[in-house]
C-alpha positions as CSV (number, residue, x, y, z in Angstrom):
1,X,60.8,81.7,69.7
2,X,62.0,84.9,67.5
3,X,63.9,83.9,64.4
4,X,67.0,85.2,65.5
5,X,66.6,82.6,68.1
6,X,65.5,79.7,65.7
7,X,68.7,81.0,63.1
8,X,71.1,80.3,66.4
9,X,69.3,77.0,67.1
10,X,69.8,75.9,64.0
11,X,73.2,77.4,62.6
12,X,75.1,76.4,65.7
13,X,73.1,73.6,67.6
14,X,72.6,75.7,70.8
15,X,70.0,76.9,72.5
16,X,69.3,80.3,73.7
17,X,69.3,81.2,77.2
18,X,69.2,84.7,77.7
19,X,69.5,87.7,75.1
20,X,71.4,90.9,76.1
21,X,70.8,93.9,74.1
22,X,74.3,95.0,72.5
23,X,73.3,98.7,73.3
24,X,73.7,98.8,76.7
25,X,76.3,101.1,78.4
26,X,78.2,98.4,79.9
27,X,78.3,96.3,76.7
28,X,78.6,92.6,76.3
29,X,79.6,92.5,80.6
30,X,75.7,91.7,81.7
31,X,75.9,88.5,79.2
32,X,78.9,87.2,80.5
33,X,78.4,87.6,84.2
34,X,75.0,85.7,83.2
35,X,77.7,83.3,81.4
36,X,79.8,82.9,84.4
37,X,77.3,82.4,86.8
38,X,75.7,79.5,84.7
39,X,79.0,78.2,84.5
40,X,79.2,77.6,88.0
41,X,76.2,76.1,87.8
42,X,77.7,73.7,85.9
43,X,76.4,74.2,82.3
44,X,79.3,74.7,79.4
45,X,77.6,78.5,79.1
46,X,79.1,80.7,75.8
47,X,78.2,84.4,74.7
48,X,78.0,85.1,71.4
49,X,77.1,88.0,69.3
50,X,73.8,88.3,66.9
51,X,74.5,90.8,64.5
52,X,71.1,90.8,63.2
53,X,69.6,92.0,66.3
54,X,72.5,93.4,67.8
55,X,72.4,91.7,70.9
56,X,74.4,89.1,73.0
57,X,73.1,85.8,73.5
58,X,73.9,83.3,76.2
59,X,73.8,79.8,74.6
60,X,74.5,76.5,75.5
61,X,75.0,73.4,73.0
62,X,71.7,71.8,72.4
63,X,70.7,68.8,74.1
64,X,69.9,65.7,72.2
65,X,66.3,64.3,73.8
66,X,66.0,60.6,72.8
């Protein structure tokens, strides 16, 4: 796990599922049909922006294992 990855963990108690790089010609769309199709799936899926890397992440909140 990058840092990037372990600053997202950790900042907003999600975990990373996929990493789009901001760069791309089409932008942030590649994250959110990742998004969207996770949704359907079930899981509460959210894209959000990592400045630091300059890439879109797909997270979802963390899971609590007890």
């Amino acid at each position: 796990m990058d840092t990037a990855t372990v600053e997202v963990v950790v900042v907003m108690g999600a975990k990373v599922l996929e990493r789009f790089p901001a760069g791309s010609p089409r932008g942030s769309w590649p994250a959110e049909e990742y998004a969207a199709r996770r949704r359907a799936q079930g899981e509460p899926a959210t894209v959000v922006m990592d400045l630091k890397t300059d890439a879109f992440l797909v997270v979802v909140p963390a899971r609590e294992d007890k």
